[in-house]
C-alpha positions as CSV (number, residue, x, y, z in Angstrom):
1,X,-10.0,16.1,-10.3
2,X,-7.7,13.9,-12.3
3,X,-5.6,11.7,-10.4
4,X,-3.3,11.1,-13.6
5,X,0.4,10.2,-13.9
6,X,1.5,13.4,-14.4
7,X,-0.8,14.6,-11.4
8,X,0.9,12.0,-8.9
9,X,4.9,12.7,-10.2
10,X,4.3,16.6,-9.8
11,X,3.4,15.8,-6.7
12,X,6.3,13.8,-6.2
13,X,8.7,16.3,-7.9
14,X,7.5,19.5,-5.5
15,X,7.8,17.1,-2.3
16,X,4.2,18.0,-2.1
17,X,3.8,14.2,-0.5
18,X,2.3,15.3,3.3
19,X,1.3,11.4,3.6
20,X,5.5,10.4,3.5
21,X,6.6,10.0,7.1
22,X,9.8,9.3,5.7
23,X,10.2,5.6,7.3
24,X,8.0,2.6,7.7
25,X,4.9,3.2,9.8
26,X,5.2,1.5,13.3
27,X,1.8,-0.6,12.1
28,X,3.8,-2.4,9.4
29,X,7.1,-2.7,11.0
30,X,5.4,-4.6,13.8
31,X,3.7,-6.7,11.3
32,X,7.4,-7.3,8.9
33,X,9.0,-8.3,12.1
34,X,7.2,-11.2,12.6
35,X,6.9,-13.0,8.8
36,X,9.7,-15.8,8.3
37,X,9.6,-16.4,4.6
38,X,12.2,-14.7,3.4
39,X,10.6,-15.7,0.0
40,X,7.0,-14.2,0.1
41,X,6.6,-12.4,-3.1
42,X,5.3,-9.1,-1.9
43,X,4.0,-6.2,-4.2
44,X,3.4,-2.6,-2.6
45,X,1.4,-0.8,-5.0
46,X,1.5,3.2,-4.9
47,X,4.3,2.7,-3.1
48,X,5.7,6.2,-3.8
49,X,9.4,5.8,-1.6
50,X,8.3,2.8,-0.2
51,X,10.4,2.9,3.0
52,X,7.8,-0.6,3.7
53,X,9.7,-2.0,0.5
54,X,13.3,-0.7,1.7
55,X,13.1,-2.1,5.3
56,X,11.4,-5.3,3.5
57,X,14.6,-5.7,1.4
58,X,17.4,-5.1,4.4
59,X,15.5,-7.4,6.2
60,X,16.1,-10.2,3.3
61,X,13.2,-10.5,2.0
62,X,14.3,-10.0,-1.9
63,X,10.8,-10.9,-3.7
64,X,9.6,-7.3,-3.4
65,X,8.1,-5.4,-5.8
66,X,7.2,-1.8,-5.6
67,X,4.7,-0.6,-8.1
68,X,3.8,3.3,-9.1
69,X,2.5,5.8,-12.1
70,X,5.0,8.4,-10.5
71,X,8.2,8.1,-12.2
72,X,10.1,10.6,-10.0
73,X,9.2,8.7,-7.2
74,X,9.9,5.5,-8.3
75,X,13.7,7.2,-9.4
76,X,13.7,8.7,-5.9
77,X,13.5,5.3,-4.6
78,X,16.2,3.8,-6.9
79,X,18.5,6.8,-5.4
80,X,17.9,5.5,-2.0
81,X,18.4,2.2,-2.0
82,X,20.5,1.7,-5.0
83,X,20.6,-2.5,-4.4
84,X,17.0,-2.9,-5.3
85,X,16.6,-4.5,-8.3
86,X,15.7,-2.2,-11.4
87,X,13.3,-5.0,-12.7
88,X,11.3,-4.9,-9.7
89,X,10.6,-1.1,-9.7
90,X,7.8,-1.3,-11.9
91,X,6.3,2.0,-13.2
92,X,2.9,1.1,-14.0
93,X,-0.9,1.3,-12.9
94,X,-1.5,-1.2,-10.5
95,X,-4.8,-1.8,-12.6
96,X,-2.7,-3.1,-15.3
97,X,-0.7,-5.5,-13.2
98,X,-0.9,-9.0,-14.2
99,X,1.7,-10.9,-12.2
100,X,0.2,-13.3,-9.2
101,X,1.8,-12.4,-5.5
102,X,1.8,-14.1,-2.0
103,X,1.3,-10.5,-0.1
104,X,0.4,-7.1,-0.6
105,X,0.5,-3.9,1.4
106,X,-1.5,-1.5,1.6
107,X,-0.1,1.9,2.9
108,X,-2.0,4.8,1.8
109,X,-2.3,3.5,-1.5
110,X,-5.9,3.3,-0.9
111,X,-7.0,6.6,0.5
112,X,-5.2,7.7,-2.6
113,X,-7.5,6.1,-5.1
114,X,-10.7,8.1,-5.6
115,X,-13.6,6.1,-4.1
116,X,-15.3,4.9,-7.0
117,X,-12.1,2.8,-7.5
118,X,-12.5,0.9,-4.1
119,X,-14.6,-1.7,-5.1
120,X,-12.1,-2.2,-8.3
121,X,-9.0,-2.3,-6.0
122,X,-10.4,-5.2,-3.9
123,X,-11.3,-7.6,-7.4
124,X,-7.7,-6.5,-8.1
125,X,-6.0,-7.7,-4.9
126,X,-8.1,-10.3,-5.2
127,X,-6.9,-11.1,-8.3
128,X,-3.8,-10.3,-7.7
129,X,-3.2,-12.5,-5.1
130,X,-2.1,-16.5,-4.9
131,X,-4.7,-18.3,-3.5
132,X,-4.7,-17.8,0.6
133,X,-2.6,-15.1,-0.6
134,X,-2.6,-11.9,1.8
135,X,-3.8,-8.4,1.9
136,X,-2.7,-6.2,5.2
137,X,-2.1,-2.6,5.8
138,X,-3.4,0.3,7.3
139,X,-6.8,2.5,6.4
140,X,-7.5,5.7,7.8
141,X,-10.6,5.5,10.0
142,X,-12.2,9.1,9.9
143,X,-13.7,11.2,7.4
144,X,-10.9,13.4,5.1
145,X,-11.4,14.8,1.8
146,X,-14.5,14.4,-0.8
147,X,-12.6,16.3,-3.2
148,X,-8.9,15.3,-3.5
149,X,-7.0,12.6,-1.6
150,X,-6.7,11.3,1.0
151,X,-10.0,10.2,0.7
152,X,-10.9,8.8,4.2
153,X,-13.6,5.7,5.4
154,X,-14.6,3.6,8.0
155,X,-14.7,-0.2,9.2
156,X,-18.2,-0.8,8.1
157,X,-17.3,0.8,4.6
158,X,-14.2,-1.0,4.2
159,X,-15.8,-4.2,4.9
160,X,-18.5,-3.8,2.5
161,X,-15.5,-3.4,-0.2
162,X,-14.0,-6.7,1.0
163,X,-16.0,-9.4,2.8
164,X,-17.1,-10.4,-0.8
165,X,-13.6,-11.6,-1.8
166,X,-11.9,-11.9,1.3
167,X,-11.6,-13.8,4.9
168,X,-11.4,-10.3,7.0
169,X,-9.2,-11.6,9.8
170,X,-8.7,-8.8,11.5
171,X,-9.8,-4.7,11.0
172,X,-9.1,-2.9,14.1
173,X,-7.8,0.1,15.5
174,X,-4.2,0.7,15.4
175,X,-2.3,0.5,18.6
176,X,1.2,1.7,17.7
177,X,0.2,4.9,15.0
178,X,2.2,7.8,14.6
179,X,1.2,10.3,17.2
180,X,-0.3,12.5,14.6
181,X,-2.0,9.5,13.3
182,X,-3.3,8.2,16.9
183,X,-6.9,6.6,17.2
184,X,-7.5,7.3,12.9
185,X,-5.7,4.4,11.7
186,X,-6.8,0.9,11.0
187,X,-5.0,-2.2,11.1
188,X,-6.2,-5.1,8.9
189,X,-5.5,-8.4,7.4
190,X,-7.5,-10.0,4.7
191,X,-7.1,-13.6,2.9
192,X,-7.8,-14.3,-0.3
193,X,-10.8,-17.0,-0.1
């Protein structure tokens, strides 16, 4: 299967996007409601409509940027919240980025990248990231697909892609999940060593 540009905007331009909930995931709300620094530079990388960027924004926090191959969704977005600046919609592979960041999010981003990339997404946060810099999000916790996305893991997998790079300060099941999402989710934070 190729996971290409045009196979992720397609996606986006038939609404074929299941993993949407269509606002931010109780998980990262919780988490958002409790940063301070208005002036975190955050990137959310296949961010698709990024309702975590959107909420991020009205909350003031105007360092966000929201990164994605899928043009559609990425225009989709624009729609939405038309205030967001154009500059920091950035239609691009995330492999490719090159710009340093204080946080990023991970919200089914991850289960989206075929698992051969895994070990390549973590140099890249790693890489990505300003030193202490943070990664946190959410990672499903149960077996999915082997063929297509979303690709599904577990805690000792996910730690094997991370502890290299990273101080894993927490990875545990989340307590406030979607009910269709209930006891399948992750939680986790990880800082750049």
């Amino acid at each position: 299967m190729q996971l290409s540009e045009n196979y992720w905007d397609d996606r986006y331009k038939h609404n074929d996007i299941g993993w949407d909930i269509g606002y931010v995931s109780n998980p990262l709300k919780a988490y958002f409601d409790q940063l301070n620094d208005k002036n975190l530079k955050i990137l959310i990388p296949g961010s698709g409509h990024s309702h975590e960027a959107e909420y991020l924004f009205n909350k003031g926090f105007k360092n966000v940027f929201v990164a994605d191959l899928s043009e559609t969704a990425l225009n989709q977005f624009s729609k939405r919240v038309p205030n967001f600046p154009k500059e920091q919609l950035l239609h691009a592979n995330f492999f490719n980025l090159e710009a340093t960041f204080d946080l990023i999010i991970e919200q089914t981003f991850f289960c989206a990248l075929h698992p051969e990339l895994r070990l390549n997404y973590a140099k890249k946060v790693y890489e990505l990231l300003k030193p202490s810099g943070k990664l946190v999000g959410v990672l499903f916790n149960i077996p999915l697909n082997e063929t297509h996305p979303p690709f599904g893991g577990n805690k000792a997998e996910y730690h094997g892609y991370f502890k290299s790079l990273f101080n894993i300060k927490t990875m545990e099941p989340c307590y406030n999940s979607i009910s269709k999402r209930a006891n399948n989710e992750l939680f986790f934070i990880c800082i750049k060593s």
